[in-house]
C-alpha positions as CSV (number, residue, x, y, z in Angstrom):
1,X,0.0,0.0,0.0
2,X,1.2,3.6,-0.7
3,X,-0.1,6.9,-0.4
4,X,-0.5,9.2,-3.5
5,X,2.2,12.3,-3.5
6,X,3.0,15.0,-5.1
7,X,6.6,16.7,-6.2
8,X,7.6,19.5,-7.9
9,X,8.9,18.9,-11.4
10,X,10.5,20.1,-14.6
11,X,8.4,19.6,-18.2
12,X,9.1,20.1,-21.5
13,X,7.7,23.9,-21.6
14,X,8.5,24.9,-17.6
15,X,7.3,23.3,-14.9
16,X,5.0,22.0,-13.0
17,X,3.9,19.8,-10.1
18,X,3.8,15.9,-10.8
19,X,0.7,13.7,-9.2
20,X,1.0,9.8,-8.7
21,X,-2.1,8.3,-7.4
22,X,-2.2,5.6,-4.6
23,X,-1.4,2.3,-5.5
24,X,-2.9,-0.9,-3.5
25,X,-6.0,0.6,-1.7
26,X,-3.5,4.1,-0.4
27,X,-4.6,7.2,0.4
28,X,-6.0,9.8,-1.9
29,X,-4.1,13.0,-2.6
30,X,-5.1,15.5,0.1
31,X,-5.6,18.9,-2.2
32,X,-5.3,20.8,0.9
33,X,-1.6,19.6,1.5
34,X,-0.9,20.4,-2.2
35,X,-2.2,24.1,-1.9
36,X,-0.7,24.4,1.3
37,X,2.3,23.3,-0.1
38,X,2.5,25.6,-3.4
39,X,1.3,28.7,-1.5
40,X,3.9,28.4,1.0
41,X,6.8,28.5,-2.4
42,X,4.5,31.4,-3.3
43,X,3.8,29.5,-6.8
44,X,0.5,30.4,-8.8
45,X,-1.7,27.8,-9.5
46,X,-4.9,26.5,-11.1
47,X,-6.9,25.1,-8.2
48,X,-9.5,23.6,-10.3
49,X,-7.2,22.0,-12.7
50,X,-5.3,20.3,-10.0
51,X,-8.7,19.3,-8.1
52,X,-10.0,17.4,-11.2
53,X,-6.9,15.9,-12.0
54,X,-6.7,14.2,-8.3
55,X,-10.3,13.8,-7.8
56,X,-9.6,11.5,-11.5
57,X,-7.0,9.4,-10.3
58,X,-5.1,10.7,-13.0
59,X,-1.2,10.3,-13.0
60,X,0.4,13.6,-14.9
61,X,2.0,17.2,-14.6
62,X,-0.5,20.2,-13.7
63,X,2.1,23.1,-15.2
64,X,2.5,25.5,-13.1
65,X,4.9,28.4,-15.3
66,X,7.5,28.6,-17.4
67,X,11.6,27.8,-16.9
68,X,13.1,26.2,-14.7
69,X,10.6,24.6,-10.9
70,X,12.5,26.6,-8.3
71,X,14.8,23.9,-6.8
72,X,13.0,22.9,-3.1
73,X,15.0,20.3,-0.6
74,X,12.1,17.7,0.9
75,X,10.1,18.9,3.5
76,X,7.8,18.0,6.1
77,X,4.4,19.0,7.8
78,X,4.4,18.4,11.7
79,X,1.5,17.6,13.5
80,X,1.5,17.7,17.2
81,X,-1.9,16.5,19.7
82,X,-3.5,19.1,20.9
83,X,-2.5,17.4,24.2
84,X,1.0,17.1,23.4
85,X,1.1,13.5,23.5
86,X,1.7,12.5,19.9
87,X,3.6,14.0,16.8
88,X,3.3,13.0,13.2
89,X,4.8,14.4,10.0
90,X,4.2,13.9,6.4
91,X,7.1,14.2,4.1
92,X,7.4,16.0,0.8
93,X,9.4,14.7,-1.4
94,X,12.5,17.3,-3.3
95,X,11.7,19.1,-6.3
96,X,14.0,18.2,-9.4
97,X,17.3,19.4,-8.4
98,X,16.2,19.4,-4.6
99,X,18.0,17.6,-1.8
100,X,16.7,14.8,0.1
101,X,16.4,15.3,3.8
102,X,18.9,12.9,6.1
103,X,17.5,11.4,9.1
104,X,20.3,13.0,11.1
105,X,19.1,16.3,10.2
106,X,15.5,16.0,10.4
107,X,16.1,14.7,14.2
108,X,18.1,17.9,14.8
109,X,15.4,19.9,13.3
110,X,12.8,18.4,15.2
111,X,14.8,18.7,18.3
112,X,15.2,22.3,17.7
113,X,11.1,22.2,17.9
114,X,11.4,21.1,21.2
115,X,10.4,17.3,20.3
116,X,12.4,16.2,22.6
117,X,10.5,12.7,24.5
118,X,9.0,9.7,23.0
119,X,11.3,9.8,19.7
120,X,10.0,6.7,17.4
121,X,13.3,6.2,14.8
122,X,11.8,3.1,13.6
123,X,9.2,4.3,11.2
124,X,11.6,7.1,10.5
125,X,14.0,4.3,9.5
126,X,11.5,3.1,6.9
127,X,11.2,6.3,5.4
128,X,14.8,7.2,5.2
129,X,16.3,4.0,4.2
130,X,14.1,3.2,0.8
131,X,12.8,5.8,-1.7
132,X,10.4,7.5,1.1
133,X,6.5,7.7,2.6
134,X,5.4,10.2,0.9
135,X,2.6,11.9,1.8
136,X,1.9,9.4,5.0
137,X,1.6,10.1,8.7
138,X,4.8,8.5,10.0
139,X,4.3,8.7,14.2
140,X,7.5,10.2,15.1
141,X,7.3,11.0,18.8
142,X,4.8,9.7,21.6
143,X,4.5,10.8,25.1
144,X,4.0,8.5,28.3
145,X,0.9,9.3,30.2
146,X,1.5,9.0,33.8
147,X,0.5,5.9,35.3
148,X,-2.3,6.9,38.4
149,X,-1.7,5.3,41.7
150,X,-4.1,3.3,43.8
151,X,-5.3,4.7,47.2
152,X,-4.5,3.4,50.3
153,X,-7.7,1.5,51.8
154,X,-8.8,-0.1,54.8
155,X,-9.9,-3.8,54.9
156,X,-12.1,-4.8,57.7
157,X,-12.4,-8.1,59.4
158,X,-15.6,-7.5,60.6
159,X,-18.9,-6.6,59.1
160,X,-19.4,-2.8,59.1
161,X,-22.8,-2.6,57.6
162,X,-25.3,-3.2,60.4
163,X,-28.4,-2.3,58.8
164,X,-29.5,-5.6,58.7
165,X,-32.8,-6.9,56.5
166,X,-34.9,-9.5,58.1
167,X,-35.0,-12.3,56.1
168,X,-38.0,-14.5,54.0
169,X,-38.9,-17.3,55.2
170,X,-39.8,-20.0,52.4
171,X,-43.0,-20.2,53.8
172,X,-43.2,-16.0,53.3
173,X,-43.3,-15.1,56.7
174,X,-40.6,-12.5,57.6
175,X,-37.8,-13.8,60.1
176,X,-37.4,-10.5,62.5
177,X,-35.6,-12.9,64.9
178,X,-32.0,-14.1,63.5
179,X,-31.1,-10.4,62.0
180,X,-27.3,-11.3,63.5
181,X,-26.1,-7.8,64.2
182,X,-22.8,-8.4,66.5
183,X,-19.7,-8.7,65.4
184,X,-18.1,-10.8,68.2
185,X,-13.8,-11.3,68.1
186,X,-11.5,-13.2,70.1
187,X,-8.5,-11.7,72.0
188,X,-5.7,-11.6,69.2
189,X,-8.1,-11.5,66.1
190,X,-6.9,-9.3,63.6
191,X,-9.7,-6.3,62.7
192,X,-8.9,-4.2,60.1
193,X,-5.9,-3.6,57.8
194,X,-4.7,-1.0,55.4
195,X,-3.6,-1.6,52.3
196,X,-0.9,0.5,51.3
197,X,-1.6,3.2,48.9
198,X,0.9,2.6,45.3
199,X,2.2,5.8,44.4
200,X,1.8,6.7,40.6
201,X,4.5,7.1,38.2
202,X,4.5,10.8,36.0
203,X,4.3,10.9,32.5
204,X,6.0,12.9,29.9
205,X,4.4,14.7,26.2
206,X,6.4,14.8,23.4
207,X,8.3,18.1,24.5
208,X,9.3,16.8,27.2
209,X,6.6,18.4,29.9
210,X,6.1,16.3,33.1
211,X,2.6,15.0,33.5
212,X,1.8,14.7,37.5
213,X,-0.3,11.8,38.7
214,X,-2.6,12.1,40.8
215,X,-2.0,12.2,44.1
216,X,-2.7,9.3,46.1
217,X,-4.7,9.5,49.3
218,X,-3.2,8.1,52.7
219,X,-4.7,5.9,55.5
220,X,-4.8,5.7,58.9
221,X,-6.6,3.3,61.6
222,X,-8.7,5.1,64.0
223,X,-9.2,3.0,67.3
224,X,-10.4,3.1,70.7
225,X,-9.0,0.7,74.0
226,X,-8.7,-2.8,74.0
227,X,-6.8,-2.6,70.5
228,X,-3.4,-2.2,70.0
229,X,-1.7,-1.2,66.9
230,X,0.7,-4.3,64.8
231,X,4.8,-3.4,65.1
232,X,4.3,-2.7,61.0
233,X,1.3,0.0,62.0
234,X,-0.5,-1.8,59.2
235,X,-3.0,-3.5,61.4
236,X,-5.2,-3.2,64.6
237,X,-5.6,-6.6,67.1
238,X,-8.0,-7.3,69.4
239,X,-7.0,-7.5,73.1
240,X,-9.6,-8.7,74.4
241,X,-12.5,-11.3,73.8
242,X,-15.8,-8.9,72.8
243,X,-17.5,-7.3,70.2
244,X,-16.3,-5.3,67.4
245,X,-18.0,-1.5,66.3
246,X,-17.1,1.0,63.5
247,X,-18.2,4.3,64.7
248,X,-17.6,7.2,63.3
249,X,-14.6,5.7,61.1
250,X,-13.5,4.7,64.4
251,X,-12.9,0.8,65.3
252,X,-14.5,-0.1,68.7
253,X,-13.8,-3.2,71.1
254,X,-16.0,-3.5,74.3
255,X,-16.2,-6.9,76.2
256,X,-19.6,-5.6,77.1
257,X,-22.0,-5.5,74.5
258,X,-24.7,-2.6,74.9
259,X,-28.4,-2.2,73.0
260,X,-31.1,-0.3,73.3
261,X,-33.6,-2.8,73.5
262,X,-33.9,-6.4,71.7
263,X,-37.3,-6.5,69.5
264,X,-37.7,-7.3,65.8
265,X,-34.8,-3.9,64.8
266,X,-32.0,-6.2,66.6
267,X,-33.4,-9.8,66.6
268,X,-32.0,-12.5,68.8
269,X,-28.9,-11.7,70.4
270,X,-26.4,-14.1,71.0
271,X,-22.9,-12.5,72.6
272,X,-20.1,-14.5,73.8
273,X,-19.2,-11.7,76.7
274,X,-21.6,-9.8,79.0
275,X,-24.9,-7.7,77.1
276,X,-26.6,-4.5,78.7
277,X,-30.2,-4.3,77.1
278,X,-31.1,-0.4,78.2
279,X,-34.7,-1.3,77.4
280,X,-37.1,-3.5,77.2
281,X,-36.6,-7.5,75.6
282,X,-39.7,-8.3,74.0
283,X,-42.0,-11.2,73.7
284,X,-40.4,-14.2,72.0
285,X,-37.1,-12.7,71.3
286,X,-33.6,-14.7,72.8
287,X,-30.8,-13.5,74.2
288,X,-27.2,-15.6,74.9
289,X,-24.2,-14.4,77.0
290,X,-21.3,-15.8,77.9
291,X,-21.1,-13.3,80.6
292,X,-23.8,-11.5,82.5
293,X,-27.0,-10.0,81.4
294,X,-27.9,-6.4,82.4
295,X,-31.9,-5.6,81.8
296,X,-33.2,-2.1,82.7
297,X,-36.3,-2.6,81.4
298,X,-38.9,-5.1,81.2
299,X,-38.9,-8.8,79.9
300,X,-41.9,-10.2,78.0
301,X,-42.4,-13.6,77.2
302,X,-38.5,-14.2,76.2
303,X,-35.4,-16.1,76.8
304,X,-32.4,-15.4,78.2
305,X,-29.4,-17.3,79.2
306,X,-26.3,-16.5,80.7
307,X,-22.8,-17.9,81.5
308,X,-22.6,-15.5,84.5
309,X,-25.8,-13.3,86.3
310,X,-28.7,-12.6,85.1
311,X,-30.3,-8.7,86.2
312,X,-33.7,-7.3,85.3
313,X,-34.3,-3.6,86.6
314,X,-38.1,-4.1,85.9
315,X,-39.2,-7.7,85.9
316,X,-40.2,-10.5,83.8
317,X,-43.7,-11.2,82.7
318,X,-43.1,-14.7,81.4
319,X,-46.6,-15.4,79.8
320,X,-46.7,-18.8,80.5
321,X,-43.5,-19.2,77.9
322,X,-40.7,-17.0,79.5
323,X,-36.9,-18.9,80.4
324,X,-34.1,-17.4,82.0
325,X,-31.2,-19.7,82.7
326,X,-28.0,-18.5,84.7
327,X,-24.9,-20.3,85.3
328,X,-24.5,-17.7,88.3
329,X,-27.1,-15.5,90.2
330,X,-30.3,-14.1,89.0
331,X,-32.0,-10.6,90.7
332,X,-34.9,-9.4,89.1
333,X,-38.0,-7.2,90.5
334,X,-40.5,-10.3,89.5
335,X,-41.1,-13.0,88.1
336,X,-44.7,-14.0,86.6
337,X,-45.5,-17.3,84.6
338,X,-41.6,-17.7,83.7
339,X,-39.2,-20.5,84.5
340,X,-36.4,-19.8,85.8
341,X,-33.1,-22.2,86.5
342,X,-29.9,-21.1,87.8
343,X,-26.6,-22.5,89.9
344,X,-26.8,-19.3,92.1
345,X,-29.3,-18.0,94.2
346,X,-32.4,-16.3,93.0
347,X,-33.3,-12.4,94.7
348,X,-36.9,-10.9,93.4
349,X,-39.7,-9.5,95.2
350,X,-42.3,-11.7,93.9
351,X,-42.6,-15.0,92.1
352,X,-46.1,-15.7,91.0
353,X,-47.3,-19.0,88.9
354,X,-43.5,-19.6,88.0
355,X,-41.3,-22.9,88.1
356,X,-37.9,-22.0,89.8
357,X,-34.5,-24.3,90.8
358,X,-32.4,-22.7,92.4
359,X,-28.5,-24.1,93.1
360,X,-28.1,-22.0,96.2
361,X,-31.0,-19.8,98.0
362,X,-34.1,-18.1,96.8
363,X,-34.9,-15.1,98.7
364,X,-38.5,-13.1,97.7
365,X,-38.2,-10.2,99.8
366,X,-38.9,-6.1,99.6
367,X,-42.6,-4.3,99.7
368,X,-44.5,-7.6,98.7
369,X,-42.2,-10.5,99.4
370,X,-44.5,-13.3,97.9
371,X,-44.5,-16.6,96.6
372,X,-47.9,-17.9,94.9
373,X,-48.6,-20.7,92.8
374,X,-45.9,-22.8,91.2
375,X,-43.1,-25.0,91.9
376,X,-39.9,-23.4,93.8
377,X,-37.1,-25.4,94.3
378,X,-33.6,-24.1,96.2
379,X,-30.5,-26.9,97.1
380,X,-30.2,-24.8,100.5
381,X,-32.8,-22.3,101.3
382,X,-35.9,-20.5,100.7
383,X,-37.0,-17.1,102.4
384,X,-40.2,-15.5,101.5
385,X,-42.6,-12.9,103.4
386,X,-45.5,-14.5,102.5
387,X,-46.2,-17.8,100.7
388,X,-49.9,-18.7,99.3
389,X,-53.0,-16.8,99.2
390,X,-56.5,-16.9,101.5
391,X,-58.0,-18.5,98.1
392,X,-55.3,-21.3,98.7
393,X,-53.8,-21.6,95.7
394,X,-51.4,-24.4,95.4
395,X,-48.1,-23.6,95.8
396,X,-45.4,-25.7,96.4
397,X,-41.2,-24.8,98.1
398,X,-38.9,-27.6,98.2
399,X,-35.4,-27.3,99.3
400,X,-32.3,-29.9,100.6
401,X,-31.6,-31.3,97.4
402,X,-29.8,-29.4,94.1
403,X,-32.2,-29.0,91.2
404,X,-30.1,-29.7,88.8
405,X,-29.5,-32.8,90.4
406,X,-32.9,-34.0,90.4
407,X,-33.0,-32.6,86.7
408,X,-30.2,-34.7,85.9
409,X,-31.5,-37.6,87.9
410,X,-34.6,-37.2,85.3
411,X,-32.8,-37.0,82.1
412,X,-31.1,-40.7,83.0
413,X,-34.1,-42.2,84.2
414,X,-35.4,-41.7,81.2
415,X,-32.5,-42.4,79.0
416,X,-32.5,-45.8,81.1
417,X,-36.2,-46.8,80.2
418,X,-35.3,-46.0,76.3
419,X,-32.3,-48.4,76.2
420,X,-34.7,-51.0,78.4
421,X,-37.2,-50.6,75.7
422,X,-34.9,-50.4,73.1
423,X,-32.9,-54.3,74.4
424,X,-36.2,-55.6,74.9
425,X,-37.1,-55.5,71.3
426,X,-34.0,-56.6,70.5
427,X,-34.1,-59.5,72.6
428,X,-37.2,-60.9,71.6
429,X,-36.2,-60.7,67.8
430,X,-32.5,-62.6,68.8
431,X,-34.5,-64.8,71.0
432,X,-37.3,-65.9,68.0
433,X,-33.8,-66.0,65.9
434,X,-32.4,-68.8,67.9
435,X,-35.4,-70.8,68.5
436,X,-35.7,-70.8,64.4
437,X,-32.7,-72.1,64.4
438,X,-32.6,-75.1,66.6
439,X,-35.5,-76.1,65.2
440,X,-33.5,-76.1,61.5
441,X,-34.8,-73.3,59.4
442,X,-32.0,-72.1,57.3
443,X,-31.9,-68.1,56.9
444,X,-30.2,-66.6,53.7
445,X,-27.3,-64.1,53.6
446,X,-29.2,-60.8,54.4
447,X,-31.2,-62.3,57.1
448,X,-28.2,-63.4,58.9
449,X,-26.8,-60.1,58.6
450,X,-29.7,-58.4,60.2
451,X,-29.3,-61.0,62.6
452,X,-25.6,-59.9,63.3
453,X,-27.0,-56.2,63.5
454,X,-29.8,-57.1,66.3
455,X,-26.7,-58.8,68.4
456,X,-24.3,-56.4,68.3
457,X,-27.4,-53.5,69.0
458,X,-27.9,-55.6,72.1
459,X,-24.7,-55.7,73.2
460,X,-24.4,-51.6,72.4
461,X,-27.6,-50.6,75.0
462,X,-26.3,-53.1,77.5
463,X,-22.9,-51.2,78.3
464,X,-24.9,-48.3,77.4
465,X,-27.6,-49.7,80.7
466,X,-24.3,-50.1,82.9
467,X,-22.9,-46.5,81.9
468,X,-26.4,-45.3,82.8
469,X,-27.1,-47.2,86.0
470,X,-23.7,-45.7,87.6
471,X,-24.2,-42.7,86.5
472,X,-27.7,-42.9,88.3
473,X,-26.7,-44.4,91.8
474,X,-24.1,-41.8,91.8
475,X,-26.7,-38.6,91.7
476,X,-28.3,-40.3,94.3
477,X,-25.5,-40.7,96.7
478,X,-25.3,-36.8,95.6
479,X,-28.3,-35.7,96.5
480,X,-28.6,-36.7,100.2
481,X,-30.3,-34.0,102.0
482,X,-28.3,-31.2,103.3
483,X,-28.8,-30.6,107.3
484,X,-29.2,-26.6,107.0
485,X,-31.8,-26.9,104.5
486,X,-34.4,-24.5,105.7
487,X,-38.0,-22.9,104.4
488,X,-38.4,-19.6,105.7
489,X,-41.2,-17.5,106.3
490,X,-41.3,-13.9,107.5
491,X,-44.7,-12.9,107.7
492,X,-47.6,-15.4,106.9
493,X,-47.5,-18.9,104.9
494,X,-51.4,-20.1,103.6
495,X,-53.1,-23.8,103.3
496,X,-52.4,-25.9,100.2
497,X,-49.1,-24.8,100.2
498,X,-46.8,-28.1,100.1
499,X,-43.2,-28.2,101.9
500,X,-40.8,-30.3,100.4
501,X,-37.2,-30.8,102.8
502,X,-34.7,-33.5,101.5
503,X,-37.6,-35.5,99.5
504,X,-40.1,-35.5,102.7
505,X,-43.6,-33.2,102.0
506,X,-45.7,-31.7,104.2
507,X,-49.2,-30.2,103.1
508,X,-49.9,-27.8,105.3
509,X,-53.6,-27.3,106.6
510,X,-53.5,-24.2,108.4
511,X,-52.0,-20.3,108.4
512,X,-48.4,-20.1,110.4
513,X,-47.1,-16.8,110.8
514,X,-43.5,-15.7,111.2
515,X,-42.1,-19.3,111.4
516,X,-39.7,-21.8,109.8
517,X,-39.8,-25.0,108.6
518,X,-37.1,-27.8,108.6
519,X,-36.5,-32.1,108.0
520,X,-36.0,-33.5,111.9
521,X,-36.3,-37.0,112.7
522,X,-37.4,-37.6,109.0
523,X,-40.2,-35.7,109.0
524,X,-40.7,-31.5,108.2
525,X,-41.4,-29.6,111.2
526,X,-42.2,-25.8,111.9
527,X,-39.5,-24.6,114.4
528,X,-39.5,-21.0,116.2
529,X,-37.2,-18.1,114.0
């Protein structure tokens, strides 16, 4: 492919200027470039004759005047960007009698127009080192544009959008429950990072002009206590076992984790450390600490379990489906239609209609003081102002043996009758088996490997019986009655209320005031305060 050019030549009457049309698909002859050209040698000429002839593809000589074409070295046209980021030139080739320009001079001369950066010699090469490109854009400088650095950012460990959705159920009901809105970490855990930022390299255009790159912005991590900064300053550690917060572009740790209230904007919590609820938990919602729970407000028909104590400001309505559980002590104002299980003692001023074990003592004391309806149990001691009502409503105390005994007592007694159960069955089958056999029925190969299974299942639930049986005989040598265990009452105790001291009851028939009650001689008897 070549472009079509143009030169300067002599005729046989003068001169004139020579057109050669492109050859393999080239590029036209630009007329511009030729006028430009001709009225820069201030040479007349026919514009229209020379238009025609090009628009024709017509090879020939336009004359242009008589004698001699003025003699005119090759030349070139210089374009530069209008950014300054590329240059291109188009040569023109010498008139008859002109001189062809060197490469060594044309990079001087360009040089001297300040083309200083971004030289390309190789298409200059292939102009200067076979007859020429006429007429061509030949790139002959570019310029670097700056490469732009990458900010410096900070990765978190943690999630740091809490504006949690509630999700759909597949049934379409709307889960307000499980919205998982605490970022708990461990002592140690790494909790945010910064990337570096990557600086940016300048650029240059053709002239050599420095092109800045943008500047690239800097990080920094922004904590409060309980972090500490890594020795390369790049990352932030826990240094304690808690929660993590982003506020205000600040990273947070508290081993204490604090809410407003827990309802369907924070769904069940569950916390490894110790939660403060400033509010209210409402109905059906669930709350888990490791540590201690703190409730200023009320508690409605929920759950909550703790590692450590359990504290409500305002009292628990239970409505018949209420639970707190507490490895350690449980205060609350009262307690309604809950139950309520902890190792420690239990402090409220009223329990009403609630099941209660206690691991230590249950005291019901301040402006009421009152026990009514329900099951109480304490492994040492119960103390109460009044117990019962005048409309002698069934209420029973029981105290001298650890409730969590007798629960676990329960749970193997019946995990004992389901293995009995379960070997019966077994045993029978086996048994049938046998007498099949003496009597010479032949059993194919799958029957004999059920036959296999039912043994070996027998001989599982029968270590499984012996596991359970010393498990059992050991909560009972636990649970012997302890000789302090004591029912206490401070003001008035009412009919149909049932005393229960080291697994011996007493239903009491009449109204005892300011009295206590303890196991003597095997049975329970009222003793002075």
């Amino acid at each position: 492919m070549k472009n079509g050019y143009f030169r300067l030549v002599n005729d046989f009457n003068g001169y004139g200027i020579a057109l050669y049309p492109p050859e393999e698909f080239g590029e036209e002859i630009r007329t511009d470039e030729v006028w430009k050209y001709l009225d820069g040698l201030k040479i007349p000429y026919d514009r229209k004759r020379i238009d025609a002839q090009i628009q024709f593809g017509e090879s020939g000589i336009c004359h242009l005047g008589d004698g001699d074409c003025p003699v005119c070295p090759e030349t070139y046209m210089l374009d530069v960007s209008e950014d300054g980021m590329m240059a291109t030139v188009r040569f023109i080739p010498a008139s008859d009698g002109g001189k062809r320009l060197t490469m060594k001079d044309f990079l001087d001369d360009i040089k001297r127009r300040n083309i200083v950066y971004g030289v390309q010699e190789s298409g200059l090469k292939e102009h200067f080192e076979t007859e020429g490109m006429y007429c061509t854009d030949i790139l002959i400088a570019r310029g670097k544009k700056p490469v732009q650095g990458k900010d410096a950012e900070i990765e978190y460990s943690f999630n740091i959008n809490q504006h949690k959705r509630p999700a759909h159920r597949d049934d379409g009901r709307v889960d307000y429950f499980n919205l998982t809105t605490i970022n708990q970490c461990r002592k140690g855990q790494v909790l945010a990072r910064i990337i570096p930022e990557q600086p940016g390299e300048a650029g240059s255009d053709v002239y050599g002009k420095t092109i800045k790159a943008k500047e690239v912005k800097r990080e920094t991590l922004k904590f409060g206590k309980n972090i500490e900064l890594s020795e390369d300053k790049l990352s932030i550690i826990s240094q304690v076992d808690g929660h993590v917060a982003l506020v205000d572009k600040k990273v947070v740790v508290s081993s204490v984790y604090q809410v407003k209230g827990v309802n369907v904007s924070t769904g069940n919590i569950s916390y490894d450390g110790s939660i403060e609820i400033a509010g209210n938990v409402d109905e059906n919602f669930e709350v888990k600490a490791g540590g201690n729970v703190v409730v200023n407000g009320l508690v409605e028909g929920a759950t909550i379990i703790a590692g450590g104590n359990i504290i409500i400001a305002k009292g628990m309505n239970g409505m018949g489906k209420g639970y707190l559980r507490a490895k350690g002590d449980i205060i609350v104002k009262f307690l309604e239609n809950a139950r309520i299980v902890t190792g420690g003692f239990v402090e409220t001023e009223a329990i009403l209609h609630c099941t209660v074990s206690s691991g230590s003592d249950i005291k019901v004391d301040g402006r009421k003081g009152i026990i009514l309806g329900g099951r109480v149990q304490a492994a040492n001691a119960i103390i109460a102002k009044t117990v019962g009502a005048s409309m002698s409503t069934a209420t029973t105390l029981e105290v001298g043996v650890e409730p969590l005994l007798i629960a676990q007592l329960e749970h193997v007694t019946t995990a004992i009758d389901e293995r009995k159960k379960t070997l019966n069955a077994a045993e029978v089958i086996f048994n049938n088996f046998k007498e099949k056999q003496k009597k010479g029925i032949q059993f194919n190969d799958g029957q004999m490997r059920y036959m296999r299974s039912v043994a070996s299942l027998i001989e599982e639930k029968k270590t499984e019986l012996e596991r359970l049986n010393i498990r059992m005989q050991s909560l009972q040598d636990m649970m012997e009655s302890r000789e302090d265990a004591r029912v206490e009452i401070n003001e008035q105790v009412y009919p149909n209320t049932t005393i229960v001291i080291g697994g011996v009851s007493r239903l009491l028939q009449d109204n005892y005031r300011y009295c206590k009650f303890v196991k003597e001689e095997g049975e329970v008897r009222m003793v002075p305060m």
